[in-house]
C-alpha positions as CSV (number, residue, x, y, z in Angstrom):
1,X,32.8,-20.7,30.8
2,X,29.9,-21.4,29.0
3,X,29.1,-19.5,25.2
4,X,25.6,-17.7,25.0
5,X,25.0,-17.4,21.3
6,X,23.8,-13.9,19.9
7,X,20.3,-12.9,20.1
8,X,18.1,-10.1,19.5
9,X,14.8,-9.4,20.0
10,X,12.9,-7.6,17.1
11,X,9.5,-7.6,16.0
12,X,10.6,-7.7,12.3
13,X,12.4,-10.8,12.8
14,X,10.1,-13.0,10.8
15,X,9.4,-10.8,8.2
16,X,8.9,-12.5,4.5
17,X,8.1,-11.7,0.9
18,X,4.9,-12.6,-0.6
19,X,5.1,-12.6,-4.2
20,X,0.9,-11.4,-6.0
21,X,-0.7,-14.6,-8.0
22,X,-0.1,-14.2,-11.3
23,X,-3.4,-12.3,-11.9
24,X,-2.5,-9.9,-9.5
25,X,0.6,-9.0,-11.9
26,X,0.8,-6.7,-14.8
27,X,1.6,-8.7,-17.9
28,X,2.7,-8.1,-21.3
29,X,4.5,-4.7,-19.9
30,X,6.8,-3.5,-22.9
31,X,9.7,-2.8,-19.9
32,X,12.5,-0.5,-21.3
33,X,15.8,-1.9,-22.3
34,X,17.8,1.2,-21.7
35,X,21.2,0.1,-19.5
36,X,20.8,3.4,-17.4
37,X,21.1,2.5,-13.9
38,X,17.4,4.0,-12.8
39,X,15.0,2.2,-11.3
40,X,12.4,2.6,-14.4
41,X,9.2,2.6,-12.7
42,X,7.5,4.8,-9.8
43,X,4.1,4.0,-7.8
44,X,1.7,5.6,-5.5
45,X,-1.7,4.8,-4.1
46,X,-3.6,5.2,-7.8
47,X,-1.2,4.8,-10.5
48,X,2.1,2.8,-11.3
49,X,4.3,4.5,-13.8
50,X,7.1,2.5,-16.0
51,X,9.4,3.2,-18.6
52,X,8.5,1.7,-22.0
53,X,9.7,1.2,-25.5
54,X,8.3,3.7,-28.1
55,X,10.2,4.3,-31.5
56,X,10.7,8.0,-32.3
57,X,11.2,9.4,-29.0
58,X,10.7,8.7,-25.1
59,X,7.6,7.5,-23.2
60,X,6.2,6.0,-20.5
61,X,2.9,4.3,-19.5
62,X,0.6,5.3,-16.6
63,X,-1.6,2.0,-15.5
64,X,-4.0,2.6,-12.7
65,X,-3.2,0.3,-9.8
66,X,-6.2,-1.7,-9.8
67,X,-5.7,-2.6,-13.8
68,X,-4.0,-6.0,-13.5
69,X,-4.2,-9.0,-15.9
70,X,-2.4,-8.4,-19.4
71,X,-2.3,-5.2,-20.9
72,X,-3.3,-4.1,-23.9
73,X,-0.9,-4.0,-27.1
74,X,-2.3,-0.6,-27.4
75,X,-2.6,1.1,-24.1
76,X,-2.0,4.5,-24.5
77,X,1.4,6.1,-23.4
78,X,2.9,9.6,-22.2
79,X,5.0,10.0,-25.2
80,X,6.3,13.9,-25.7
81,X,10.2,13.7,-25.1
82,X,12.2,13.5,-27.8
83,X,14.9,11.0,-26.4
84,X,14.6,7.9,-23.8
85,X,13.2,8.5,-20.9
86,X,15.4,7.6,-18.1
87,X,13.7,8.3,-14.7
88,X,9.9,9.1,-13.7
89,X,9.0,10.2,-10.3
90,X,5.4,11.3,-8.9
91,X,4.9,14.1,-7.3
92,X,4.6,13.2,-2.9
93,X,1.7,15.7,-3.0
94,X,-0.2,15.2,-5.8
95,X,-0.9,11.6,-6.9
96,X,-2.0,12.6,-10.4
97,X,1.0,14.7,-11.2
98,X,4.3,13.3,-12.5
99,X,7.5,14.4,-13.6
100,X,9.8,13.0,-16.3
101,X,13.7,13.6,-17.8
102,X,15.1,12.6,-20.9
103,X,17.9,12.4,-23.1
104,X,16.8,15.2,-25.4
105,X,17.9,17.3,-22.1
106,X,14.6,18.4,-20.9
107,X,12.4,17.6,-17.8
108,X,8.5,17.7,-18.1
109,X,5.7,17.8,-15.7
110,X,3.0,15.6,-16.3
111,X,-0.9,15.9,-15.3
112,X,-2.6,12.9,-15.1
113,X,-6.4,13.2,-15.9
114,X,-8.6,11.3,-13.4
115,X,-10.9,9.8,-16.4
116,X,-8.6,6.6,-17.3
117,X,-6.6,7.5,-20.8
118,X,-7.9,6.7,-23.6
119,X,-4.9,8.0,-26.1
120,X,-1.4,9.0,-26.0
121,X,-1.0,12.0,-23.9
122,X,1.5,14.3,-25.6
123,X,0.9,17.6,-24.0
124,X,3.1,18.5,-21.1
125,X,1.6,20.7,-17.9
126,X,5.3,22.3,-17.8
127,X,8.6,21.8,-19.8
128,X,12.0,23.1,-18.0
129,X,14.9,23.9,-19.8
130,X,18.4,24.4,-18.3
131,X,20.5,21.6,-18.7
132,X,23.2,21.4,-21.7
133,X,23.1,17.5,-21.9
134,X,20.7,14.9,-21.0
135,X,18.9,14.7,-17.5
136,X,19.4,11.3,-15.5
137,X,17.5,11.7,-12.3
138,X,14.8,13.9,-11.4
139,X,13.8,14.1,-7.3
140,X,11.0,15.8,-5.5
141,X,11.9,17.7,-2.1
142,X,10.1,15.7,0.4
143,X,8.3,18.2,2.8
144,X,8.4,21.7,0.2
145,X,5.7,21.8,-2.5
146,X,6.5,22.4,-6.1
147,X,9.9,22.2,-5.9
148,X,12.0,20.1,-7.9
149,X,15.6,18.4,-8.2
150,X,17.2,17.3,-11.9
151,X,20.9,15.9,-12.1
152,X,22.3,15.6,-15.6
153,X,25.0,14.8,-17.1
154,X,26.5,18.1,-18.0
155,X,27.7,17.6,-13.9
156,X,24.8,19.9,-12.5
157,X,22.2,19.6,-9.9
158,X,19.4,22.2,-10.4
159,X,16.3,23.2,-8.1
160,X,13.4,24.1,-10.0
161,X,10.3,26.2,-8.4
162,X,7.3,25.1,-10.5
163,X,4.9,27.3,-8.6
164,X,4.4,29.6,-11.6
165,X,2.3,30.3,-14.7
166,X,4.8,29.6,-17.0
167,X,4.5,26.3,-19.2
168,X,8.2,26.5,-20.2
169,X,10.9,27.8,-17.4
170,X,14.1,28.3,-18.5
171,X,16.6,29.3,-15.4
172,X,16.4,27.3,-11.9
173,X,16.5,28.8,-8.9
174,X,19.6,27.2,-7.7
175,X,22.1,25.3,-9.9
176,X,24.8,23.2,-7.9
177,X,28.2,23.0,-9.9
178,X,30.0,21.2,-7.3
179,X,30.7,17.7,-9.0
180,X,32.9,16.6,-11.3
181,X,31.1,13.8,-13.2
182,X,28.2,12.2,-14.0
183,X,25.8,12.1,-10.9
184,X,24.7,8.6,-10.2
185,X,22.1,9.3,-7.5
186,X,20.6,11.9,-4.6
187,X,18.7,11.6,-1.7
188,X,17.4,14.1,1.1
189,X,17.0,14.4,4.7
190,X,14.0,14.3,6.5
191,X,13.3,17.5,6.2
192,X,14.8,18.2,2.7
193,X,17.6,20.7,4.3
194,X,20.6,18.7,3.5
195,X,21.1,16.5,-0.1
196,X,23.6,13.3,-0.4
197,X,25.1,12.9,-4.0
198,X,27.2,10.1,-5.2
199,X,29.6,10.8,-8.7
200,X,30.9,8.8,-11.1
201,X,34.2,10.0,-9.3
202,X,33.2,7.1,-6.6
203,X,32.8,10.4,-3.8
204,X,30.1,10.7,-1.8
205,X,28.8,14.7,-1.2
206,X,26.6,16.1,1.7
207,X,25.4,19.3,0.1
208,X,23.9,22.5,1.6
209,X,21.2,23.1,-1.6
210,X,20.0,26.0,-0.8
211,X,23.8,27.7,-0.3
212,X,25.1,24.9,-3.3
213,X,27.9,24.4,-1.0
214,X,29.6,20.9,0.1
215,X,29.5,20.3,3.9
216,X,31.4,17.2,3.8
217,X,33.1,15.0,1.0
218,X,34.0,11.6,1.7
219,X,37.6,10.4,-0.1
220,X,37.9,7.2,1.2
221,X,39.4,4.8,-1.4
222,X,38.1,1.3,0.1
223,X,34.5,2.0,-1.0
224,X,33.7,3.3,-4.6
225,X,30.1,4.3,-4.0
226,X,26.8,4.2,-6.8
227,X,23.9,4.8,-4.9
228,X,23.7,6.5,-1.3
229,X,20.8,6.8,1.3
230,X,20.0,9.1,4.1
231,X,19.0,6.7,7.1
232,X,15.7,9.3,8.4
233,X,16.2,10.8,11.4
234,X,19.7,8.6,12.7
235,X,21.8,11.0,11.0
236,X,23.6,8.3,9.1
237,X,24.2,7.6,5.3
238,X,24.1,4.2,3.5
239,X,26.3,3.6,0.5
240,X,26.0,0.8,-1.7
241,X,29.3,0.5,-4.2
242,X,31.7,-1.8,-4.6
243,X,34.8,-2.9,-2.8
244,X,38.6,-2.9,-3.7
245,X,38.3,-6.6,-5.0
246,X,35.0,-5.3,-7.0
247,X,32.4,-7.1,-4.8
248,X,29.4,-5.8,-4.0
249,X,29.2,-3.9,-0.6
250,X,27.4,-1.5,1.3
251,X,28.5,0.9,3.5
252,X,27.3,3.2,6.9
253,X,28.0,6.6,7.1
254,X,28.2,9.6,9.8
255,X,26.8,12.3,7.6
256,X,29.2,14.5,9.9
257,X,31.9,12.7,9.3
258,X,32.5,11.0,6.1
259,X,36.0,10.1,6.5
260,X,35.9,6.9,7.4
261,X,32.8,4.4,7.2
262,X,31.1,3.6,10.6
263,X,30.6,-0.1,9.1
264,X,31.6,-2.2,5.8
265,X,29.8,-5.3,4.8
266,X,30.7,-7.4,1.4
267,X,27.5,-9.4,0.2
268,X,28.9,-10.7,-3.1
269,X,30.9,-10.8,-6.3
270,X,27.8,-10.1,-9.2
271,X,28.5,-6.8,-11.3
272,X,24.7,-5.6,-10.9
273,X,24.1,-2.2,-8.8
274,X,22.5,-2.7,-5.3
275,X,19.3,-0.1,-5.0
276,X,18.7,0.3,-1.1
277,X,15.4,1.2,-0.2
278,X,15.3,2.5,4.2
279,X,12.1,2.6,5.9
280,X,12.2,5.4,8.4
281,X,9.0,3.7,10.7
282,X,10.3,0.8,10.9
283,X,13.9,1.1,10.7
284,X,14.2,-1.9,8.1
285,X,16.7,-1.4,5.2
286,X,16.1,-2.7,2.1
287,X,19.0,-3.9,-0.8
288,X,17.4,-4.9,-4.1
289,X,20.3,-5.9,-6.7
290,X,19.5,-5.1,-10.5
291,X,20.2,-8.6,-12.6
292,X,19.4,-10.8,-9.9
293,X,15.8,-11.9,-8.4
294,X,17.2,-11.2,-4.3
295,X,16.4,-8.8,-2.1
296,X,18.0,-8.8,1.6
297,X,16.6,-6.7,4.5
298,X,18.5,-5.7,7.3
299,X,17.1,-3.6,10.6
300,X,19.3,-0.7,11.2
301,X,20.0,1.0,14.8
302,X,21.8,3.8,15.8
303,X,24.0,1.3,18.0
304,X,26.9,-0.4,17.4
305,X,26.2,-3.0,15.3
306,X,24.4,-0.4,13.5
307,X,23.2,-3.2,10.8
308,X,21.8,-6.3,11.9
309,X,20.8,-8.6,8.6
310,X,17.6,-10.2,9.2
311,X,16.6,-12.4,5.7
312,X,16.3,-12.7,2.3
313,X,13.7,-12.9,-0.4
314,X,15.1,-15.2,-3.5
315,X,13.3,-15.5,-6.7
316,X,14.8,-16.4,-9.8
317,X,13.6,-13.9,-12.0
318,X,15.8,-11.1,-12.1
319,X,14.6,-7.6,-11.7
320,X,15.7,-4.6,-14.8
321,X,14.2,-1.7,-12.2
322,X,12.0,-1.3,-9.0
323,X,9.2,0.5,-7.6
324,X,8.1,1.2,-4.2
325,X,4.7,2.1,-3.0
326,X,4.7,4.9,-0.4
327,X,3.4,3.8,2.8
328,X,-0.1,5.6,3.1
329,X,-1.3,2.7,0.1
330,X,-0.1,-0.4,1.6
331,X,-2.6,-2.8,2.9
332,X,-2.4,-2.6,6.9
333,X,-5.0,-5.1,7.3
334,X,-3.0,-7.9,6.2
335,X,0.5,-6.5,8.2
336,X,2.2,-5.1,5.2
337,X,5.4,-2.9,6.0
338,X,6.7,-2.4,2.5
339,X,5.7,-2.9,-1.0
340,X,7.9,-3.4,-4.5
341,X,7.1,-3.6,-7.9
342,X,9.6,-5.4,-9.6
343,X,10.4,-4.9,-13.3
344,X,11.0,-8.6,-14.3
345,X,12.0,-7.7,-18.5
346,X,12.6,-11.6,-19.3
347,X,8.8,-12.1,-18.9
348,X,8.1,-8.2,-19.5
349,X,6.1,-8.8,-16.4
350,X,6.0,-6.6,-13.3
351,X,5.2,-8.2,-10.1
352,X,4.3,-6.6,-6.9
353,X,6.2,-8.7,-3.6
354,X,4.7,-7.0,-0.3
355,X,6.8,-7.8,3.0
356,X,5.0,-9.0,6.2
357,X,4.9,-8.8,9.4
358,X,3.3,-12.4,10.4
359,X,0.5,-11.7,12.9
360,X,-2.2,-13.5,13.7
361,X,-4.7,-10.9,15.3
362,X,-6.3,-9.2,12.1
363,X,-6.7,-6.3,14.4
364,X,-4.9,-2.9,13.5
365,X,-1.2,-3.0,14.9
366,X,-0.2,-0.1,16.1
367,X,3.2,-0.9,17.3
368,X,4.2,-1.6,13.4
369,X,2.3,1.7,11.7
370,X,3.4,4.7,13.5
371,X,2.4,8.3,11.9
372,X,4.2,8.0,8.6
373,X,4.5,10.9,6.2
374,X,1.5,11.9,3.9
375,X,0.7,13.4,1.5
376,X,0.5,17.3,2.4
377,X,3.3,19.7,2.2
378,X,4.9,20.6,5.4
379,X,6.0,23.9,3.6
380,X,5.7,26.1,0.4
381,X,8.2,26.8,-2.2
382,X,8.8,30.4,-0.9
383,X,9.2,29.3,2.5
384,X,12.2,26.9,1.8
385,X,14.0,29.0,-0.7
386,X,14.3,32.0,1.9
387,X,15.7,29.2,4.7
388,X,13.0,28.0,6.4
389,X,12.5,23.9,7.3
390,X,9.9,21.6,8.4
391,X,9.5,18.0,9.3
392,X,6.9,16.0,7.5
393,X,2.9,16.4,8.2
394,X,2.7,12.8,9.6
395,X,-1.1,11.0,9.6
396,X,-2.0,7.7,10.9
397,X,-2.6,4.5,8.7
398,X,-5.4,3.3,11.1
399,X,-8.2,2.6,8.5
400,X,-11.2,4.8,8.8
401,X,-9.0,7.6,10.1
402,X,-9.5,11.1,8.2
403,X,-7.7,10.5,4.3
404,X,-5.6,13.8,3.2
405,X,-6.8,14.7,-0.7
406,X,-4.4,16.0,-2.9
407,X,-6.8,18.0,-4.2
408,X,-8.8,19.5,-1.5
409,X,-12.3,20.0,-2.2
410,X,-13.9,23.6,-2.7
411,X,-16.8,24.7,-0.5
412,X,-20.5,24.6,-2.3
413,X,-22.2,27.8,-1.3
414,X,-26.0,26.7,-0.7
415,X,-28.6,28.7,-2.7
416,X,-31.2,29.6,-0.6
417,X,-35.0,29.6,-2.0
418,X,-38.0,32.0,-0.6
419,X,-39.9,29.2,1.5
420,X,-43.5,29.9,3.3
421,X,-43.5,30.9,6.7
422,X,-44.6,28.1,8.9
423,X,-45.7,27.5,12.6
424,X,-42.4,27.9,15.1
425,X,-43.5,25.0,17.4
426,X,-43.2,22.7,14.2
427,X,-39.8,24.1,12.5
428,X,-38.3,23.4,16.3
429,X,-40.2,20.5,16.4
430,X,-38.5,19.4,13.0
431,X,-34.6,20.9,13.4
432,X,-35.1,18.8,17.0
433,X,-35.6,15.7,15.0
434,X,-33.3,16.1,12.3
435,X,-30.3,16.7,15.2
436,X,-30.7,13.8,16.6
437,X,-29.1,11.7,13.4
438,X,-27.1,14.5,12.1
439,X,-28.8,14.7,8.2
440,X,-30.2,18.3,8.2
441,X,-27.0,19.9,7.3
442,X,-26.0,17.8,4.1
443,X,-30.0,16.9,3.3
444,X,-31.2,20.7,2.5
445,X,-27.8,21.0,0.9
446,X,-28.4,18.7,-2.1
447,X,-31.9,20.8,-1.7
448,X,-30.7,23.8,-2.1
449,X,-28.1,23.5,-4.9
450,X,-28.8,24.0,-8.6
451,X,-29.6,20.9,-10.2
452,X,-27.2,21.7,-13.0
453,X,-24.5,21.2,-10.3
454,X,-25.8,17.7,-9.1
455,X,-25.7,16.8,-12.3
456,X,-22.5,18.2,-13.2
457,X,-21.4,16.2,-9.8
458,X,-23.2,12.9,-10.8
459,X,-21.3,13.1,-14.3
460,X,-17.7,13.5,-12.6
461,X,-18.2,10.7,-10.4
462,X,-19.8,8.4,-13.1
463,X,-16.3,8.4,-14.8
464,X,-14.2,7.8,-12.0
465,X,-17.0,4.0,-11.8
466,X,-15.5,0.9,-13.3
467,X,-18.4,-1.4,-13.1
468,X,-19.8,0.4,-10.4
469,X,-16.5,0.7,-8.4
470,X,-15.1,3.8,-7.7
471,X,-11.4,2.7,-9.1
472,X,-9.7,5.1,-6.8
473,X,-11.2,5.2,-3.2
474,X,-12.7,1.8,-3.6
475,X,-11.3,-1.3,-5.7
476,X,-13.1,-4.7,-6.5
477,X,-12.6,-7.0,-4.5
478,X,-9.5,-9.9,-5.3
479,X,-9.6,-12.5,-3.4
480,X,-12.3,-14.8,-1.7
481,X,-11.8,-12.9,2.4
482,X,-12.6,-9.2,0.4
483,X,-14.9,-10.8,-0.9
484,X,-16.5,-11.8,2.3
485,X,-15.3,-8.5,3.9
486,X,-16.9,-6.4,1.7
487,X,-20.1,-8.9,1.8
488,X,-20.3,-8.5,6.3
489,X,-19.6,-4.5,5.4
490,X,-22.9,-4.4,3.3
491,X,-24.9,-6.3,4.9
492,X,-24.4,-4.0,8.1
493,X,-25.3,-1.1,5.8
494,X,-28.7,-2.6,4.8
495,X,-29.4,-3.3,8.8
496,X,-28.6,0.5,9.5
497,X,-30.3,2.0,6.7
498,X,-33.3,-0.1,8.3
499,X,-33.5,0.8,11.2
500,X,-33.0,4.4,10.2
501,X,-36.1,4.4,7.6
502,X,-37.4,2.5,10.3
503,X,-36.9,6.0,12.1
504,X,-38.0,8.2,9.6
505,X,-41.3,6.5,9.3
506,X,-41.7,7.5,13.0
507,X,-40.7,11.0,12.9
508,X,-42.5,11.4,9.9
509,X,-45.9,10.1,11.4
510,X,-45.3,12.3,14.7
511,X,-44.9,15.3,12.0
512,X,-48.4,14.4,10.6
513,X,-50.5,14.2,14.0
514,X,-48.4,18.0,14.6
515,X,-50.2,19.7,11.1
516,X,-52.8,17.6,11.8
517,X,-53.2,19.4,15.3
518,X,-52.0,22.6,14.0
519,X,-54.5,23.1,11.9
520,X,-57.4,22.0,13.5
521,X,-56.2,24.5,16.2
522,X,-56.3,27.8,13.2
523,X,-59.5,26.3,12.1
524,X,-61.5,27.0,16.0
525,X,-59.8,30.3,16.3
């Protein structure tokens, strides 16, 4: 009888961390020293946010993502809470909107100006008010706009609607009293309609928030969970914790039955809390230990063995928090599934370590980027506080497909000027032309509207240029193959601008020998 070892086929088999180049790193970072267990820093496709030292109060600094190298001693911060800030989180819908909790027992919401700051920001879009002790985690529903989750640690969740007028609210819309400790961490659903909780009471909670109530409470006394995950659309919970013999473990979960874990799995004996991170298109899962430089990533199934472990990334600088980039700014040209920003305080450095798929086509790969979640609600506030739920508005990470704005743009209406009747035959003659490359429409726009506004547009758009890059939408280039890439892109803009003047000289001749012949006509009659 012959033994076939185990083998499984997966495309994420080979997947490895790639550490940036030390340039590509943000140095001289003044990384909080607070021992809450947060992870201290939150990213999205503009800005990364991290907790920092300030004497006198709470703040944090907003760096735009581009701004690498060392940072300035005095880089202005977000400084208006009167206690440490302990967690930061950006809004899903809104890249320049943020929202921040504190020790002095308050949550604020943050708008970020487009122009790059230039001082401390102290005023605050919105301030709520509810909790009677100080606020630990702050969460944003994932497919409802404008509402919010805070956990503090007077041993209440509460749901906040921020679509209002008022700069200061003062009662939630929901407050959950169902625990009986300190929360240590939440997470949602896909389609924010159920919310996991773990307590300082070592209990994991599946929680109706709309009702408050608790659909089902695991007791089990082999696991004593910190940090719990939903796993997408599997209907399963991860739990990292700690054993009976105190090592590090995680833990799978039926979210309708919490009884008794589906699977157990010790990874070691440190005393630093495992962060998991789950990737819903690729099924990867994701444990990132605080105090220690590893991070090990499994592929999770919804068969038995549920978790298969795939690798590990090692480093020996160990990481004080994490961020993660969502997936609509990774880089899909170079196969990148996931992106961290590790918060390494020894070197008060953070380092960005994007995971790759090795391929060697440089072709888009669909099979590895299906339609992710972006950045559009699926629903309003109203809509989910009277019952109603909604899976994400997914988009495609192809490059060149259509980008969602946070902020959508208003419509210009054209002002129209008296103009001099002319001959039929050459205003058809002309619209004929001008459909043929699709200009008309946006050329007598930009005619037509008051110069005041193109300069008022020419003004915006000058400060969102950093040495002639728009530092949003387009970034300088990094690295020698950009370099090149964005060379080959120019150059075929020159050759079709050419051969569309080349065009317009044509046109503009035939339009010529037309007055030309239209006039001489009018003259014999």
């Amino acid at each position: 009888m012959s033994w076939h070892p185990q083998y499984r086929s997966s495309k994420f088999r080979h997947v490895f961390g790639k550490p940036a180049s030390k340039e590509n790193c943000y140095d001289s970072v003044p990384i909080t020293r607070s021992v809450h267990d947060n992870h201290f820093c939150a990213v999205n496709p503009h800005f990364i946010a991290v907790v920092t030292e300030c004497a006198g109060g709470g703040a944090f600094l907003v760096i735009p993502l581009h701004q690498t190298g060392k940072l300035d001693p005095h880089y202005p911060k977000v400084c208006g809470h009167r206690g440490n800030v302990l967690d930061v989180k950006w809004n899903p819908f809104d890249d320049f909107e943020i929202a921040s909790c504190s020790e002095d027992a308050t949550i604020k919401i943050w708008s970020i100006p487009k122009q790059l700051l230039t001082r401390n920001l102290t005023a605050c879009r919105k301030e709520l008010v509810g909790h009677a002790r100080r606020v630990g985690l702050v969460e944003w529903h994932p497919t409802a706009a404008n509402i919010l989750f805070s956990a503090g640690y007077d041993y209440k969740v509460m749901i906040w609607n921020l679509d209002t007028k008022e700069s200061v609210i003062t009662s939630p819309m929901r407050t959950i009293g169902c625990h009986q400790d300190v929360i240590l961490s939440m997470s949602f659903n896909t389609n924010g309609s159920l919310l996991a909780t773990t307590c300082k009471d070592r209990k994991i909670r599946v929680i109706d928030p709309r009702a408050g109530t608790v659909l089902q409470e695991a007791n089990y006394k082999g696991h004593r969970a910190s940090k719990v995950l939903f796993l997408g659309n599997l209907k399963k919970l991860m739990s990292t914790g700690t054993s009976r013999w105190n090592n590090r473990q995680v833990a799978l979960w039926d979210q309708d039955d919490l009884s008794v874990p589906l699977l157990e799995e010790d990874l070691d004996g440190s005393s630093g809390v495992l962060f998991p991170f789950y990737d819903a298109d690729t099924s990867m899962l994701y444990v990132v230990g605080k105090g220690d430089g590893n991070i090990r990533y499994y592929e999770v199934s919804a068969d038995k063995p549920h978790l298969s472990y795939l690798t590990e990334y090692r480093s020996y600088n160990p990481q004080k928090g994490i961020g993660v980039m969502p997936k609509r700014g990774l880089d899909v040209s170079s196969c990148e599934i996931f992106r961290f920003y590790k918060l390494i305080t020894t070197k008060s450095l953070i380092e960005p370590i994007s995971m790759i798929v090795p391929r060697r086509s440089e072709s888009y790969q669909e099979d590895i980027y299906p339609p992710t979640a972006g950045a559009q609600p699926s629903l309003t506030a109203q809509e989910w506080l009277s019952g109603m739920n909604q899976d994400p508005i997914l988009v495609s990470l192809r490059p060149g497909s259509e980008l969602l704005r946070p902020h959508p743009l208003p419509a210009e209406r054209p002002v129209f000027h008296s103009m001099a009747p002319a001959s039929p035959r050459l205003l058809n003659q002309t619209e004929k032309l001008a459909a043929e490359d699709g200009w008309r429409s946006s050329s007598l726009l930009e005619e037509k509207t008051p110069r005041w506004a193109a300069e008022h547009r020419l003004e915006e758009k000058k400060s969102w240029l950093t040495n002639g890059f728009d530092v949003f939408e387009c970034p300088p280039p990094k690295t020698e193959n950009e370099l090149l890439q964005m060379f080959y892109r120019q150059q075929e803009e020159i050759r079709r601008l050419r051969e569309l003047l080349t065009q317009r000289e044509v046109q503009a001749k035939q339009l010529e020998l037309e007055i030309k012949n239209l006039r001489m006509g009018s003259e014999q009659l």
